[in-house]
C-alpha positions in Angstrom: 13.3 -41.3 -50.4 11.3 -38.2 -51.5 11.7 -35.0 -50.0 9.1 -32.9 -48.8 8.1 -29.0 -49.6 7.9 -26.8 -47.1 5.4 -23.9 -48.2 6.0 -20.6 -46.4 3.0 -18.2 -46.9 3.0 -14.7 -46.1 0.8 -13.4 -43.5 -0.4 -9.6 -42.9 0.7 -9.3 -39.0 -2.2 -7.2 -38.5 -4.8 -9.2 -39.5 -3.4 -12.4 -38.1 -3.8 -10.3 -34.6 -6.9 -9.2 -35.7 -8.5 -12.4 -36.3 -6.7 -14.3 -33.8 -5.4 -12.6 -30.8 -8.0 -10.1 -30.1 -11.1 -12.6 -29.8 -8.6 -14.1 -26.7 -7.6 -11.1 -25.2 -11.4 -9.7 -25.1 -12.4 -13.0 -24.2 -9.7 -13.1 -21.3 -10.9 -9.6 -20.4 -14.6 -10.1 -20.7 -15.4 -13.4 -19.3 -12.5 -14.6 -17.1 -9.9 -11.7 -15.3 -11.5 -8.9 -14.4 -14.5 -8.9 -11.8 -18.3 -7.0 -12.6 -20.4 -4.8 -10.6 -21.4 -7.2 -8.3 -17.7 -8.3 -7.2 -17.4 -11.3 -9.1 -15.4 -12.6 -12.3 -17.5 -15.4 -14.0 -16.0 -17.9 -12.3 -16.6 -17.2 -9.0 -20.3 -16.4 -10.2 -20.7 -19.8 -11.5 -19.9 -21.9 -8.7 -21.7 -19.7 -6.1 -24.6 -20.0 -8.2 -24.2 -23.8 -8.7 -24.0 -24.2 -4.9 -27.4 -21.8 -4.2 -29.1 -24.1 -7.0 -27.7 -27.7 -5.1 -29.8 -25.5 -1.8 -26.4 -25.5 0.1 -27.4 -22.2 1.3 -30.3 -23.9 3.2 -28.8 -27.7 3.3 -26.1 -29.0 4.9 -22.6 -29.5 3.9 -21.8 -31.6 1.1 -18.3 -32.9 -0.6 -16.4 -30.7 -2.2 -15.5 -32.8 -5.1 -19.7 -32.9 -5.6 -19.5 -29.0 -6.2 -16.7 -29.1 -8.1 -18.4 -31.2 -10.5 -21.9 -29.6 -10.3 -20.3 -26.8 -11.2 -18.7 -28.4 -14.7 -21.7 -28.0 -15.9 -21.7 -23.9 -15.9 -17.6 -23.6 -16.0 -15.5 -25.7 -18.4 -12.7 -25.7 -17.1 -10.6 -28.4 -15.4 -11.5 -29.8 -11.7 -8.4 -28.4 -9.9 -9.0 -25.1 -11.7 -12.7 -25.1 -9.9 -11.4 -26.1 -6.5 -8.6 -23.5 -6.3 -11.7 -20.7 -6.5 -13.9 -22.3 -4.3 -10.5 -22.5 -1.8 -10.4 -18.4 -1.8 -14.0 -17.7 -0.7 -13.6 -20.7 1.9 -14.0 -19.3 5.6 -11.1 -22.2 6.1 -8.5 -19.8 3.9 -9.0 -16.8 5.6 -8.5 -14.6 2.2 -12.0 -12.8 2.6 -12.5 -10.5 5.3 -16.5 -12.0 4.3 -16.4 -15.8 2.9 -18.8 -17.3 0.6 -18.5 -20.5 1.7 -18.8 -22.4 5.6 -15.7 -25.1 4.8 -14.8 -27.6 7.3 -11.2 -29.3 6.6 -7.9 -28.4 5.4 -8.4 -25.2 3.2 -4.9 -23.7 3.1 -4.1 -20.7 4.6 -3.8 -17.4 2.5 -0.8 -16.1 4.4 1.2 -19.5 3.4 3.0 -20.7 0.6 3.7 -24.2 1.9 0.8 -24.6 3.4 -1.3 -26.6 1.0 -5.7 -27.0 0.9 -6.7 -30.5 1.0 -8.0 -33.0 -1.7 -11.4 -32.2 -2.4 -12.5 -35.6 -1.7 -11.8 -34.5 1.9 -13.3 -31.6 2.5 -16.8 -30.4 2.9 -18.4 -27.1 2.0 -22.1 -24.9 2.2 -23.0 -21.6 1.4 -21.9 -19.1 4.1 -25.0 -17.3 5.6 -24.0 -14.2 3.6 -24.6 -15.7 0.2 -28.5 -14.7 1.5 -27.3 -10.9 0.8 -26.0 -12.2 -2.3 -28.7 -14.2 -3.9 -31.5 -11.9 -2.2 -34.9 -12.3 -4.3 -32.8 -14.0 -7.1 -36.0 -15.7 -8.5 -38.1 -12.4 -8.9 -35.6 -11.6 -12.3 -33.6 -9.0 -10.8 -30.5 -9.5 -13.2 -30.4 -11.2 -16.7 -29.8 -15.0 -17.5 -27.7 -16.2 -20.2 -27.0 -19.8 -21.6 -24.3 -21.8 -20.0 -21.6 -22.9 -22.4 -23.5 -25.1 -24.3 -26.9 -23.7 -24.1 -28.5 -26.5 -21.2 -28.8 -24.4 -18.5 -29.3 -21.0 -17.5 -27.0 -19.0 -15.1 -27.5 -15.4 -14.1 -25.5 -12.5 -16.1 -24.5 -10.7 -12.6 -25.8 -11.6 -8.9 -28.2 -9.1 -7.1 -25.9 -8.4 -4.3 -27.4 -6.0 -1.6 -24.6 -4.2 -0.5 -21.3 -3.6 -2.3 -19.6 -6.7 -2.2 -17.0 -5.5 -4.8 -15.5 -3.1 -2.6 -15.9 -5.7 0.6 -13.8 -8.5 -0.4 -9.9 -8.5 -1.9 -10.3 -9.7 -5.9 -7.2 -9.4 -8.4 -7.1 -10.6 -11.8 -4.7 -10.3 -14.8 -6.0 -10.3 -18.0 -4.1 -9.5 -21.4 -2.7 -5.9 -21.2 -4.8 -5.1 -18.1 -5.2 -6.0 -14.4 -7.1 -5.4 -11.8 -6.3 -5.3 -7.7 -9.1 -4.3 -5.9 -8.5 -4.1 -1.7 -11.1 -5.0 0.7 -12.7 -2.7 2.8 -14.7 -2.8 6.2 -18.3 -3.9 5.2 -19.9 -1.3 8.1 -17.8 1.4 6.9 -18.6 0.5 3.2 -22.6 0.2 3.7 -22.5 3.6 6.0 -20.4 5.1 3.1 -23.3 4.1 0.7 -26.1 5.3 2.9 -24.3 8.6 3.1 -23.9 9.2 -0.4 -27.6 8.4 -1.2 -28.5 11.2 1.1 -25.7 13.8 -0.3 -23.7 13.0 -3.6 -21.4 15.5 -2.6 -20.1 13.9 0.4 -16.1 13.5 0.7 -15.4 10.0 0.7 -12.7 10.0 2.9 -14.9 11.1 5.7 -16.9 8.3 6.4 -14.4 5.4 4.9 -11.5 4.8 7.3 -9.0 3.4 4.7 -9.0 -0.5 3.2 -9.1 -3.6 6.1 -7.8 -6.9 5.1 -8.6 -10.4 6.0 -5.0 -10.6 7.4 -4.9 -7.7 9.9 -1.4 -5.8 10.3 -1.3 -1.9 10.3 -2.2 0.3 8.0 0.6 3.7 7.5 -2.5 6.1 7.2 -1.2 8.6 3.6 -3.2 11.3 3.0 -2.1 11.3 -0.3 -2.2 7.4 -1.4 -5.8 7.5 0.3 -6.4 10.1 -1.5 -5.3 8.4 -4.9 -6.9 5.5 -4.5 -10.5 6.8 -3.8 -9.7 9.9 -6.5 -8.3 7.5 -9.1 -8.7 4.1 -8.1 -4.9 3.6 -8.5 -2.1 3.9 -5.8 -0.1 2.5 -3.3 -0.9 1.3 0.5 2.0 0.3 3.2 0.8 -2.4 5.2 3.6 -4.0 8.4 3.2 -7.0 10.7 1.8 -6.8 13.9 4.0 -8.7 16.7 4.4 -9.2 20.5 7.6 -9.4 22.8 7.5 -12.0 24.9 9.9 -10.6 27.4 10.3 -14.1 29.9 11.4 -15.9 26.3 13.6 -12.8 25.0 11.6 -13.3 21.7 9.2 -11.5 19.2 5.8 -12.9 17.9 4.7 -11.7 15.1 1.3 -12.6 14.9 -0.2 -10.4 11.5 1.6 -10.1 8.4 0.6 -8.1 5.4 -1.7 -9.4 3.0 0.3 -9.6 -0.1 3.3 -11.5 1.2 3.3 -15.3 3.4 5.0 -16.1 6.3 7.8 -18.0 4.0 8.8 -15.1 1.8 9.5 -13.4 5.4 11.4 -16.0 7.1 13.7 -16.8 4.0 14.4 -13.0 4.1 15.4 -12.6 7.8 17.1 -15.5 7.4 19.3 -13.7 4.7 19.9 -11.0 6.6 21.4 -13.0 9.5 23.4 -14.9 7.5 25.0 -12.1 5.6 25.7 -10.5 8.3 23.3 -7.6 8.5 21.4 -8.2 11.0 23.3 -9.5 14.3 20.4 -9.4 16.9 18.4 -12.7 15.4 19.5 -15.6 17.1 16.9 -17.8 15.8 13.2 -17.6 13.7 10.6 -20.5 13.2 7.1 -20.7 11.9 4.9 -21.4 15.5 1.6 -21.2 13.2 -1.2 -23.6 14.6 -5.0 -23.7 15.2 -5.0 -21.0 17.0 -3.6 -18.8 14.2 -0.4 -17.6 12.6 2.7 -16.9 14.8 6.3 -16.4 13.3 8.9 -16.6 16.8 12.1 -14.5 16.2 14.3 -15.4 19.0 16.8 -12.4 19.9 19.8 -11.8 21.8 19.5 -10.4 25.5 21.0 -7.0 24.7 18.9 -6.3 21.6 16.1 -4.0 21.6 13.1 -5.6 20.3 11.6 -2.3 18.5 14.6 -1.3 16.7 15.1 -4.7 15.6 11.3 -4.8 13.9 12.1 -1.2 12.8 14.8 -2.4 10.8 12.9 -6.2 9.6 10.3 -3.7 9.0 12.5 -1.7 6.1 14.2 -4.6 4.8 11.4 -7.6 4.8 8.1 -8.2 3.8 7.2 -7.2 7.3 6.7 -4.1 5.8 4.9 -4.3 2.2 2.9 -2.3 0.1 -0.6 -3.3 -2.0 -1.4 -1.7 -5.1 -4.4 -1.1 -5.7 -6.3 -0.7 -9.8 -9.8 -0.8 -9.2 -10.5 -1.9 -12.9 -13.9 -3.2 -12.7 -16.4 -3.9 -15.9 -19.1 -1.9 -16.3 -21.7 -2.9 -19.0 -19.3 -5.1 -20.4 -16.3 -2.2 -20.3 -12.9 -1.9 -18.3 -12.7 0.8 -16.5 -10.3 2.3 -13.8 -13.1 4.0 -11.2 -12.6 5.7 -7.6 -14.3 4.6 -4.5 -17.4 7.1 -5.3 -17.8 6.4 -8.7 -17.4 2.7 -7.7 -20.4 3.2 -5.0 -22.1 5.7 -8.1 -22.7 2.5 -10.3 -23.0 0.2 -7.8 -26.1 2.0 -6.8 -27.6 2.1 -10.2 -27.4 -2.0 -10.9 -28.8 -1.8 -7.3 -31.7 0.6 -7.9 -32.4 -1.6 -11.4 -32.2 -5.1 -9.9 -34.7 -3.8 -6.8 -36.8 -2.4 -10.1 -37.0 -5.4 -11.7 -38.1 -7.6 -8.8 -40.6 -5.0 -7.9 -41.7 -4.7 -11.6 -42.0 -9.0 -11.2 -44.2 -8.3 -7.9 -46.5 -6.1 -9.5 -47.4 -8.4 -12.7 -47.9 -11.5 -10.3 -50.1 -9.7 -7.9 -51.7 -8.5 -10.7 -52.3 -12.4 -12.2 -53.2 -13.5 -8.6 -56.0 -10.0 -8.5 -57.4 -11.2 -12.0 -58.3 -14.5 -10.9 -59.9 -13.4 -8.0 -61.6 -10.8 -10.2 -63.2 -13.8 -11.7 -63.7 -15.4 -8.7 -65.5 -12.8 -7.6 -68.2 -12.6 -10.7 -69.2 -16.2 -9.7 -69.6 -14.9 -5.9 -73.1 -13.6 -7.1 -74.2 -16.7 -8.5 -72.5 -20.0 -7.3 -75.8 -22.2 -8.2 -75.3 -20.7 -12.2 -71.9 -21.9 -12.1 -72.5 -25.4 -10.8 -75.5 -25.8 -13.1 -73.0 -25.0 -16.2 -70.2 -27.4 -14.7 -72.6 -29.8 -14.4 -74.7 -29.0 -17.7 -71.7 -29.5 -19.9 -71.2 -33.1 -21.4 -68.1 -32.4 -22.4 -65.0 -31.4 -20.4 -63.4 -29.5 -22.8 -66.0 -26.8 -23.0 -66.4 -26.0 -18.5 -63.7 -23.2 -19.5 -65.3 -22.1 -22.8 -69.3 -22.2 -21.3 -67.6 -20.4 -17.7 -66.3 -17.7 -19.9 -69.8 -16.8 -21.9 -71.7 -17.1 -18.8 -69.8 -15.0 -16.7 -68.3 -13.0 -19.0 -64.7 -13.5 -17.4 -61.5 -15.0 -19.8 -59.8 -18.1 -20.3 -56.9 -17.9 -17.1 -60.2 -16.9 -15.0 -61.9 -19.5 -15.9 -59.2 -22.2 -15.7 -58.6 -21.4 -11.9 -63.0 -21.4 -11.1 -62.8 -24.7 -12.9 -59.9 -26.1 -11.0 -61.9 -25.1 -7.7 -62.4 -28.1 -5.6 -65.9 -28.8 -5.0 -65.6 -29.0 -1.4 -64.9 -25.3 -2.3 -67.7 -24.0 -4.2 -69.1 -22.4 -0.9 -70.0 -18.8 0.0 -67.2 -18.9 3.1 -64.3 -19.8 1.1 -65.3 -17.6 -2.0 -65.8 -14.5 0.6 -62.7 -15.3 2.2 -60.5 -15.6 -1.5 -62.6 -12.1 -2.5 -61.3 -10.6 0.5 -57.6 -10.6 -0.6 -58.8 -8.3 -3.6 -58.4 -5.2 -1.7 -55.5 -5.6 0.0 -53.9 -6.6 -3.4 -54.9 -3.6 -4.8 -53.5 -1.9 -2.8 -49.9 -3.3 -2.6 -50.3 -3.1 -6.7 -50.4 0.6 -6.0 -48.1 0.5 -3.4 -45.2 -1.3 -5.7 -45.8 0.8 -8.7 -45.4 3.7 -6.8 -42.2 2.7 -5.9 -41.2 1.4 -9.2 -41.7 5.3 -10.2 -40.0 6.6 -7.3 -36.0 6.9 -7.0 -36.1 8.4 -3.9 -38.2 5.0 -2.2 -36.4 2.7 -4.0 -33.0 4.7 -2.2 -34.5 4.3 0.9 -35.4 0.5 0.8 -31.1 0.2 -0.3 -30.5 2.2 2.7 -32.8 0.0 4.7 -31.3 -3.1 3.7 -27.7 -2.0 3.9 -28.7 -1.2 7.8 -29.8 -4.5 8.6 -26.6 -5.8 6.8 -24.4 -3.6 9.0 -26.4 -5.0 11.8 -26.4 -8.6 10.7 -22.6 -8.9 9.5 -20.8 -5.8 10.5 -17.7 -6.4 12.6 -14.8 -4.5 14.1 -11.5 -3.5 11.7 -9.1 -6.0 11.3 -6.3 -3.7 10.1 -5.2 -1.1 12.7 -4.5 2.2 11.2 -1.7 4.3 12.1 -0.4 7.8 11.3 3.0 8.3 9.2 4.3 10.3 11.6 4.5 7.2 14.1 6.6 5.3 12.0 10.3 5.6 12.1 11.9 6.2 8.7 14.6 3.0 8.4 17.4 3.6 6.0 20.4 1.3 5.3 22.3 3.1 7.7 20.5 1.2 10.4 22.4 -2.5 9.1 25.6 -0.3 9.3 27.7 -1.2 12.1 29.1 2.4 14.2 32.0 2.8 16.1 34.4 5.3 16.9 37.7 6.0 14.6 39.9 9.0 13.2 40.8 9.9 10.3 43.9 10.7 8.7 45.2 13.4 5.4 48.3 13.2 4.0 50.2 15.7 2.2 49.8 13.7 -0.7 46.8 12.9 -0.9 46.2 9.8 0.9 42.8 9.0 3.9 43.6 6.5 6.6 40.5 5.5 8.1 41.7 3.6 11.6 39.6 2.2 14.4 40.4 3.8 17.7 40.7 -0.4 18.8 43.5 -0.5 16.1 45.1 2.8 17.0 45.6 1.4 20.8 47.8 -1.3 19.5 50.5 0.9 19.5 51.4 0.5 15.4 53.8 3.5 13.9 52.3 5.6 10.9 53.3 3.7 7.4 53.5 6.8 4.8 55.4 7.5 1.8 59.0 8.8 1.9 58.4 12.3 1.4 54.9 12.7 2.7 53.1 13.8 6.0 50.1 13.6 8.1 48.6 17.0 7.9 45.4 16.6 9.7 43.5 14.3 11.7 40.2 14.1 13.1 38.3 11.7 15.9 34.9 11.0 14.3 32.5 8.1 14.3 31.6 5.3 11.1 28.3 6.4 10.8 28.7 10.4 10.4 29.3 12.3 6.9 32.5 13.3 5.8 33.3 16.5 3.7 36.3 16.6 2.0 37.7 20.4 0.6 39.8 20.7 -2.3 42.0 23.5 -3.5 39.6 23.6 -6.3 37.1 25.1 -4.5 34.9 22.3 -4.7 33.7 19.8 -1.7 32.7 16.3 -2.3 30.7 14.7 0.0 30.8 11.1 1.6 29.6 8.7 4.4 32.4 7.6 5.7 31.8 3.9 5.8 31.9 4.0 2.8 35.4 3.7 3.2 37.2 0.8 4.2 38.9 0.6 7.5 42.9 0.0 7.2 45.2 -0.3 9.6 48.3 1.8 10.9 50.5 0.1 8.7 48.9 0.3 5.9 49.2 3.3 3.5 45.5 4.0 3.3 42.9 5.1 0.3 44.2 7.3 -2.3 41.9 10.2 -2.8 42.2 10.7 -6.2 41.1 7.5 -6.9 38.7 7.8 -4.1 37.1 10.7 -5.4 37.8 10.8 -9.4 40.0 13.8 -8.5 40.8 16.1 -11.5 45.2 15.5 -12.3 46.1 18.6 -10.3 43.0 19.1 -7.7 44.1 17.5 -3.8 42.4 17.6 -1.1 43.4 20.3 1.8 40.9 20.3 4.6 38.7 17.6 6.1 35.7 17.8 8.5 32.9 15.5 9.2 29.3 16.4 10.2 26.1 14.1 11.8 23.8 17.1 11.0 25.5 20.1 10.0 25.4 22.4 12.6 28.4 24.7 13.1 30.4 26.9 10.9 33.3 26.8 8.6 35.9 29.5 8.6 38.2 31.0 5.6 40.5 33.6 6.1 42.2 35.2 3.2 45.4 36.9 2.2 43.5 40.1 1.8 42.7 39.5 6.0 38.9 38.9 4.9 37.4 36.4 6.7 34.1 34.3 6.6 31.8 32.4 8.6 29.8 29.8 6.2 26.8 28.3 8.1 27.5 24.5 7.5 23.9 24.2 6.6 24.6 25.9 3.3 26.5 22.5 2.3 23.6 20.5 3.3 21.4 19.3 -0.2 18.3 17.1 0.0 19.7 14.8 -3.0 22.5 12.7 -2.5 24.9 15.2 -4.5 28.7 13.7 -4.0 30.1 17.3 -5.2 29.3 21.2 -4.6 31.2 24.0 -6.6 31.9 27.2 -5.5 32.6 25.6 -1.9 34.4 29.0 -0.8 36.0 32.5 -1.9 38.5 31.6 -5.1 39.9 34.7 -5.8 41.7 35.4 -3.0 44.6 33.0 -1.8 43.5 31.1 0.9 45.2 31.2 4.4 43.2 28.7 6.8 39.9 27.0 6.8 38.6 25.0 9.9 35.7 24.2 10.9 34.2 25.2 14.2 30.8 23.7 16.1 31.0 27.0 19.1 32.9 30.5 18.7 36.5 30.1 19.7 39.3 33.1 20.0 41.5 33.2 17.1 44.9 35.0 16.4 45.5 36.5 13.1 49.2 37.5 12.2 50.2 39.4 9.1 53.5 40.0 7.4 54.5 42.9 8.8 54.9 40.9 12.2 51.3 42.3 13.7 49.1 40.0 15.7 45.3 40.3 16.3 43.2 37.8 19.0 39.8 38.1 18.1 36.5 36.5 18.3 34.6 34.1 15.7 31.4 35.6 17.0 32.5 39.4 15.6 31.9 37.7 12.3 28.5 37.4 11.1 27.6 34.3 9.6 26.7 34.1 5.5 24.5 31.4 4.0 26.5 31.7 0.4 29.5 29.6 0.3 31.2 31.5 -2.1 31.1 34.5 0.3 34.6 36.2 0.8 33.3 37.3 4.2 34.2 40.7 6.6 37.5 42.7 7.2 38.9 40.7 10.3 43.0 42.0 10.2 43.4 45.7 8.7 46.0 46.0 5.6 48.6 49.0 6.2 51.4 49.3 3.9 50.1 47.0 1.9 50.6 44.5 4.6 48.7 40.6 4.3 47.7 38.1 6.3 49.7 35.4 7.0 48.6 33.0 9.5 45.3 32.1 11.5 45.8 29.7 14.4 43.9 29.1 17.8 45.6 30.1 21.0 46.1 26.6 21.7 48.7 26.7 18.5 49.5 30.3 18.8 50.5 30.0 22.8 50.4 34.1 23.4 52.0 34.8 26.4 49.5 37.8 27.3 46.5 36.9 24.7 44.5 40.3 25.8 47.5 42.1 24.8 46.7 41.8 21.1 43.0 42.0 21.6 40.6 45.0 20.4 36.9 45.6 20.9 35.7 45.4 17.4 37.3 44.0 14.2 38.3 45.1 11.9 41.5 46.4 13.4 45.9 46.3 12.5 46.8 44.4 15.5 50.0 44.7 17.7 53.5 44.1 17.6 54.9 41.0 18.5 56.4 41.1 21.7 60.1 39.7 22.1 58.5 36.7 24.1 55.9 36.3 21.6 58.6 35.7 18.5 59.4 32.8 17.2 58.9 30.9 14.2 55.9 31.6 12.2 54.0 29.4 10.0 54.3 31.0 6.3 52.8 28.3 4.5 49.1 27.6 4.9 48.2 26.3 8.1 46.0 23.1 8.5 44.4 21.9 11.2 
């Protein structure tokens, strides 16, 4: 057995890309992904254009499968390949807000994945009336031909389209290193758009074109700035949601128009997701109703669920809601480039302006042939005896053109039409009647060259026929636009599930987060040997919780973010919680729903300050703020108050003070160490701050003064009692 040699030759990588894998990409580019001036990518082109040659703009339908393989002979490709364009620009598929082509059977729909197009052996298909704007004056040479693939037949470079088709209809390709997503817009709003700017090039775009419509309705979240990208830049972003109903006798929702770039699968598999895990609870049941009379997705709900919420919240977290990204990437002259909406409409008009050029240029030179022959016709007018004596003087037939020519003095293409004359013909009448066109052809010669020189006439003839368009095809928006500001912003807070609870801090360092429902069952407190409950507060799941340490610092969390427990349980331990430093704990807890209220410190030094909670609000999701509050003073109390409340301040020297929070005007810095609430004599500090709940004065106005700071009273004998020395939390 004789082994074989494997030969491994060295290739430069650049070349081999060079020579091999830029002629695709170009070609991929070029000829296949991304669509011209005229809307269309070469294959589209070449089946439209195989259907206007087989006179199915005029005829009637024919089978599909007989298109599809008409069309073979412009586009190589496979069958299927064929059909699957033809199915987008059916009216049957409803992905055009302007089809190409009058379908009759099972096309598919655009908004379905499951939904598959018939065989083409069963379905029919013509030319849409439209296709009349698109192949207008085709024959007068208004864009170039080229050679089909292998040089049989001709087919046209572009397709003289009257109005701006490639901003009209929805076309995306993805070629090798670039794409393109172009959305459709309204065709009235696009032709009155065009008008507009051939009267003033300066005009704003945005004020005469709504926003993009699609062929699948929903509403449009109206940007100002993603407008404004897209018709700058030709790139951005556009939020398109369903449209739906609420069938209150059924207790269900209908949605009944879904956004363009998703199906009515992707959505269902989604909601059904979100019922099963849970997070959704108001869905008791969804199923595709779609029929002939259009799409319909039924979401059956519970009685006590409130249908607008509930699409609110399918709206954040399905395809309900979705966006379309637009890259207008279009070829010019053979180029990619990435264009606005103007410059878009800019060279649109120029291929216009040429193509209505060249068919008036075509005009001109056959009026001009048809006004030569009847030039010559005209020289034999004056003698029509002459001529019949040299027809009939010739022996031989080859020289009637030659001896017409010498005895009229008029050239070979003259003399070729007198000599076809039928002799019936050869009367004054009819040659009168023929001379007679001579004038009026003269001056439509001069008429058309006029306007082949004139920009300004052939801008008025596009505006002309862009007016009959708008009144032949114009229609109504399909996509409703609304404003941003009437659409609810949906976070995932709105899956989260709120209820009333209280929380619970432990000397050591331990959160017990228990449902009131749990609390009513009556179970003791499970804590550690030597530790204690040291505060507790009745909040809800859904509200913020701030959490101060005697580090100064404040970390920041939603509190159901942490998990319930019960009463017998020993709860979360902080400093796991939080990622606390070895000796940091935490020593005060409040929560907030949208920080309103104040938070107090008092210090040793009988300084006290009033920190607008606002000032711990942050527009990122920051977990932890230093410098949460005076750290150079020991701390005597913090607590956090929503309305001004009387307070009593008691120093060491067995002096009480009621004042109130409102004497103490509020700071925006955190790190504030505040105003002079209790005076210091004798070098005298402040030793407790309580409410006159906790405090219980016998005679409260006793102790009070007019304006802080002040020293405070004595203690009265009923007053004295044990006095907090530590640091007092609520």
């Amino acid at each position: 057995m004789t082994s074989k040699k494997i030969i491994v030759e060295e290739q430069n990588i650049v070349e081999t890309l060079e020579t091999n894998y830029m002629p695709y990409a170009m070609s991929v580019i070029v000829s296949r992904a991304i669509p011209e001036i005229d809307g269309f990518k070469p294959s589209h082109r070449k089946l439209l254009y195989t259907m206007y040659k087989m006179s199915l703009l005029t005829g009637a339908r024919t089978k599909s499968s007989n298109i599809v393989g008409q069309t073979m002979k412009l586009n190589p490709h496979g069958d299927m390949a064929i059909y699957e364009t033809m199915v987008r620009l059916t009216r049957g598929n409803d992905a055009l807000l302007h089809p190409f082509i009058d379908s009759k059977g099972n096309f598919g729909k655009q908004f379905s994945r499951d939904m598959k197009f018939a065989a083409p052996r069963y379905t029919e298909a013509k030319l849409d009336k439209l296709c009349e704007e698109i192949f207008k004056d085709i024959d007068k040479d208004p864009v170039d031909f080229a050679d089909n693939y292998d040089s049989t037949i001709k087919e046209p470079v572009l397709l003289p389209t009257t109005y701006p088709n490639i901003l009209v209809n929805a076309n995306q390709g993805i070629a090798v290193g670039m794409a393109s997503n172009i959305c459709s817009f309204n065709l009235k709003e696009i032709c009155e758009t065009t008008s507009a700017l051939i009267d003033n090039e300066n005009i704003s775009i945005r004020d005469y074109l709504k926003a993009p419509d699609f062929s699948s309705g929903g509403q449009l979240i109206y940007s100002e700035k993603d407008i404004g990208d897209i018709y700058d830049n030709g790139k951005g972003s556009i939020k398109v949601r369903a449209k739906y109903n609420y069938d209150k006798a059924n207790n269900c929702i209908e949605i009944i128009e879904i956004p363009y770039s998703t199906t009515i699968e992707a959505i269902m598999d989604q909601i059904i997701d979100l019922v099963k895990s849970g997070k959704i609870k108001e869905i008791t049941d969804v199923r595709d109703e779609t029929d002939l009379g259009g799409l319909k997705l039924t979401v059956d709900i519970k009685k006590s669920a409130d249908p607008d919420a509930l699409m609110n919240k399918l709206y954040k977290f399905t395809a309900l809601q979705d966006s379309f990204n637009c890259n207008f990437n279009i070829l010019i002259d053979g180029r990619p480039r990435v264009m606005g909406v103007k410059t878009i409409l800019n060279e649109w008009l120029k291929f216009r302006m040429e193509c209505i050029k060249r068919q008036t240029f075509f005009d001109i030179g056959k009026k001009k042939d048809r006004l030569h022959l009847l030039m010559g016709l005209k020289k034999i007018l004056l003698d029509i005896d002459k001529a019949i004596i040299i027809i009939r003087g010739t022996e031989q037939e080859t020289m009637v053109v030659p001896n017409l020519m010498e005895g009229f003095g008029i050239d070979q293409v003259q003399s070729e039409f007198i000599a076809e004359i039928k002799l019936r013909n050869l009367n004054k009448e009819y040659i009168l009647n023929k001379v007679s066109e001579t004038e009026s052809l003269i001056k439509e010669i001069a008429d058309l060259e006029d306007i082949y020189k004139s920009e300004a006439r052939i801008k008025k003839i596009i505006q002309k026929q862009l007016k009959e368009i708008v009144k032949k095809y114009g229609r109504q928006r399909r996509t409703e636009i609304i404003s941003e500001e009437q659409v609810e912003e949906i976070t995932t807070e709105h899956l989260i599930e709120d209820y009333n609870l209280k929380l619970f801090l432990t000397e050591h360092n331990y959160l017990k987060k228990i449902t009131l429902v749990s609390l009513r069952s009556g179970s003791e407190q499970k804590l550690k040997d030597d530790d204690a409950i040291i505060q507790e507060i009745e909040t809800h799941n859904k509200s913020e919780l701030m959490l101060f340490s005697n580090q100064f610092s404040v970390y920041k969390m939603k509190i159901y973010d942490i998990p319930d427990c019960k009463a017998s349980s020993l709860g979360e331990y902080i400093t796991n919680l939080l990622g606390l430093e070895n000796d940091e704990k935490i020593i005060y807890i409040t929560a907030t729903d949208n920080y309103e209220g104040h938070m107090l410190f008092f210090y040793e030094n009988g300084k006290g300050a009033k920190i607008e909670m606002s000032s711990y609000a942050t527009k990122t999701n920051r977990k932890k703020l230093a410098n949460a509050y005076y750290s150079k003073v020991p701390l005597v109390r913090m607590l956090y108050i929503n309305e001004d409340v009387d307070l009593a301040a008691q120093s060491n020297i067995k002096k009480v003070l009621v004042f109130n929070t409102e004497e103490i005007s509020p700071k925006t810095t955190r790190a504030s160490q505040g105003v002079q609430v209790l005076t210091s004599k004798k070098g005298s500090r402040l030793l407790s701050i309580q409410t006159l709940e906790e405090r219980r004065l016998s005679d409260p106005d006793y102790y009070r003064t007019k304006n802080i700071p002040a020293i405070g009273c004595y203690l009265k004998e009923e007053d004295k009692g044990d006095v907090q020395l530590s640091l007092k939390l609520e």
